[in-house]
Steps between C-alpha positions, in 0.01 A plus 500: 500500500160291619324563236784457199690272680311287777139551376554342158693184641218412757223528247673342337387182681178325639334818690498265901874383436572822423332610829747229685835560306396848641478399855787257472712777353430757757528326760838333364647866439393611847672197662832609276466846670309682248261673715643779550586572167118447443409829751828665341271497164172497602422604870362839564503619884331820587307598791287697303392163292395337841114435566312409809202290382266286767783520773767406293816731388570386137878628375335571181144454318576259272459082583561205305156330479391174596540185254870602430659350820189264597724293732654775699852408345658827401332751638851693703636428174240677269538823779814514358355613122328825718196380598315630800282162572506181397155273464528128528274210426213459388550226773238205608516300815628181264713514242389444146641438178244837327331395154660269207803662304528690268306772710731833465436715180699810367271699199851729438283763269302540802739513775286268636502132687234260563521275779324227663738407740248352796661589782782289453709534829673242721236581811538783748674348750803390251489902442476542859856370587672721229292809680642470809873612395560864534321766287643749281213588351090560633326194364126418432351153540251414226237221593281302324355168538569165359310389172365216612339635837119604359399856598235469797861343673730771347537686838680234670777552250571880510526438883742201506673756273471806678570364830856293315587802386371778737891515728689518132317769321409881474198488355242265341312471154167316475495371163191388415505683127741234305305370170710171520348308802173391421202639702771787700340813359142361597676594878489884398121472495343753770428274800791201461749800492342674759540164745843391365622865576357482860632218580804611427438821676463287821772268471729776475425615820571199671866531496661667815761688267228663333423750757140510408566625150645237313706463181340706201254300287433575136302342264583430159245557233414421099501786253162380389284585742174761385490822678249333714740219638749754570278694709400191699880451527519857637193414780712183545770664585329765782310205634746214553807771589737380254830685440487583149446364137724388285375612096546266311555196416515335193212506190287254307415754273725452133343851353732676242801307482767470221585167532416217325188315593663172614652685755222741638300231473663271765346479850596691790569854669652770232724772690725737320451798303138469382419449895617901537198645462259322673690448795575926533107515440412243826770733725292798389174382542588321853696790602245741433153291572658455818620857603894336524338291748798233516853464358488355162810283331464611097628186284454415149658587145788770697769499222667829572516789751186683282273209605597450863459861542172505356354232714603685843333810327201300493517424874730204502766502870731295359562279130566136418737394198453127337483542156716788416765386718530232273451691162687796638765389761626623789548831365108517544540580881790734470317721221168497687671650862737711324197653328303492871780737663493736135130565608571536869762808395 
């Protein structure tokens, strides 16, 4: 029905009002008592599709990723469609209105979008008072910092984040891989990661909850990174402690697509289907550079059960859905666990 029904009348319209007729919709149906008509069609429960990943017992492997529900609005009611996790934010200590409109592309013949949001979000501690209801779901916190705060000052703002956010959340994502805030992926360098991560590492230790271990902390990081980069992410990773990687993020690279050139021409990130394979290749090379030295989250171009299974074949704990949710639908989640417990018989 999503796709013949649903599908046609969102694309219908501007690609970011569709995104909040979306959000208005869902969370008007769930206030009207759809929600459990939503798990009736969509929900899969099954101990066997349960995974313990960093400390943390996920229902099922499959999350929503971050820059769907950026200010922690809906996140019990997106559990509902069968997801396992639920990634909010990119957040930022102030708010901020995110780069001029329009600035959300579809390229349909590539089953594609290209975004340059900016981190628009209303500031984590806005988020921060929707967090503290009750949690149906295990949620990640994804930080970033404010555009306007230059780089050697960066730090500051994942901890006024991570601290906000640290009693409301599961787990956190270090984003420091979007293409849309100027000067953020000069922060994956070797030694600014490297002292953004231990910092980090240290605050999270400060917390009396924490019992010395913390809250999981995973960083976030581009698709375009050489073999070399990804092995100084790896020695990153051993050195500073870190929790895990999430692969990937969104591209800058526009190679082979179908659409026209207005569109792949516009600036931003580029996730979707032509983001499969290069994503599957960065979980196989991290996985095995690294001996399956930490957790990975595998995220980028998943548009059907074939490809989420193929990126935790290539050493991927757990998947992330943005794009194909929306070209796909809910179904997505449902197809991808029903074809998880197939392989577990």
């Amino acid at each position: 029905m999503y796709k013949f029904l649903i599908r046609p009348f969102l694309f219908f319209m501007n690609a970011e009002r569709a995104h909040y007729f979306t959000f208005s919709l869902v969370e008007f149906l769930s206030k009207m008592g759809f929600s459990g008509l939503f798990r009736a069609l969509y929900l899969v429960e099954d101990k066997r599709l349960e995974r313990e990943v960093f400390g943390l017992k996920f229902k099922n492997p499959v999350g929503l990723a971050a820059g769907f529900d950026k200010d922690a609005k809906l996140y019990n009611q997106f559990s509902d469609f069968g997801f396992g996790f639920v990634e909010i934010g990119t957040l930022t200590p102030k708010p901020q209105d995110g780069n001029p409109k329009p600035r959300l592309f579809r390229l349909k013949p590539d089953q594609a979008i290209i975004n340059r949001m900016g981190f628009n979000n209303k500031g984590v501690f806005d988020a921060v008072e929707r967090l503290k209801k009750e949690h149906k779901v295990l949620v990640g916190g994804n930080i970033g910092k404010n555009k306007v705060t230059p780089n050697d000052e960066a730090v500051k703002d994942y901890l006024i984040c991570f601290d906000a956010l640290f009693p409301y959340v599961d787990y956190f994502a270090v984003n420091v891989s979007s293409p849309n805030t100027p000067g953020l992926r000069e922060l994956q360098d070797k030694e600014p990661l490297k002292a953004l991560l231990h910092e980090l590492k240290k605050e999270n230790l400060k917390f009396p909850e924490s019992r010395r271990k913390g809250k999981p902390i995973l960083l976030k990081i581009a698709p375009d990174l050489t073999d070399d980069q990804l092995l100084d992410i790896i020695e990153i990773v051993e050195e500073t402690k870190i929790d895990g990687v999430i692969a990937t993020n969104t591209t800058i690279a526009r190679d082979n697509l179908k659409s026209d050139l207005v569109s792949t021409e516009e600036k931003g990130g580029l996730s979707g289907k032509p983001l499969t394979k290069r994503s599957t290749e960065v979980i196989r090379f991290l996985a095995e550079k690294s001996g399956k030295a930490f957790p990975i989250i595998g995220v980028g171009g998943i548009h059907s059960a074939a490809d989420a299974l193929e990126k935790l074949e290539a050493g991927a704990d757990l998947v992330q859905l943005y794009t194909g949710f929306i070209y796909e639908g809910p179904s997505l989640i449902k197809r991808i666990n029903k074809a998880l417990l197939k392989r577990a018989n």
